[in-house]
C-alpha positions, -999 to +999 in steps of 0.1 A: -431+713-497-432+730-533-421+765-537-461+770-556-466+761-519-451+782-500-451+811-522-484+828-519-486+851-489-491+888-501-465+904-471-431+888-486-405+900-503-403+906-540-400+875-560-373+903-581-354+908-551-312+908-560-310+883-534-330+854-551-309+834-572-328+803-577-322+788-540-359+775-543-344+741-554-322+734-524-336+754-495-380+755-500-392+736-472-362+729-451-351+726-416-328+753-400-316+757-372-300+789-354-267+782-341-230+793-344-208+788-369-198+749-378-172+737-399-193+719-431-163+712-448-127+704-438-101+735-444-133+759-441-133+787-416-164+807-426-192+803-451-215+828-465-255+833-466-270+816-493-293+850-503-270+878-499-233+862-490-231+876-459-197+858-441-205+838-416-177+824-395-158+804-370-140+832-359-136+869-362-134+880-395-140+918-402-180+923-409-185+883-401-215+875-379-210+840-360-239+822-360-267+823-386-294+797-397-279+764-412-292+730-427-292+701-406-255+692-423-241+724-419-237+730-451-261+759-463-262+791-444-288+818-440-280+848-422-304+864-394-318+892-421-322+868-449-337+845-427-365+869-411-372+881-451-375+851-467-388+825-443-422+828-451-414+825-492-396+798-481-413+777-456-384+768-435-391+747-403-371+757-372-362+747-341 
């Protein structure tokens, strides 16, 4: 899916909104998945949302949430806000 695809309801957000930095490329159109926090690579403990770098982590870190939406190989993370604001700009498909 194309983000010209996905990209023309008229109750989104902003296409100026701070938090859009041009993750059209790797996220439009992808699967996520809510779950808690996974190691996506070795010597991590947290990660951060792709939109608005929200930690996400493995274990309690001040201001962390512990689960968010992530990519089938754990390696992009979208917290829960960013994830109910952009998922219809984006198209995501979810479990």
């Amino acid at each position: 899916m194309t983000w010209d695809e996905v990209n023309g309801s008229e109750d989104m957000i902003e296409e100026d909104d701070w938090r859009l930095m041009g993750q059209e490329e790797d996220l439009c159109g992808v699967h996520l998945r809510l779950k808690p926090y996974l190691l996506g690579y070795p010597g991590y403990d947290h990660d951060h949302c792709e939109f608005c770098w929200q930690k996400i982590a493995a274990f309690d870190y001040p201001d962390a949430q512990r689960e968010g939406y992530a990519t089938d190989d754990n390696l992009r993370w979208v917290c829960q806000q960013c994830f109910e604001d952009f998922k219809e700009m984006f198209g995501w498909k979810v479990d």
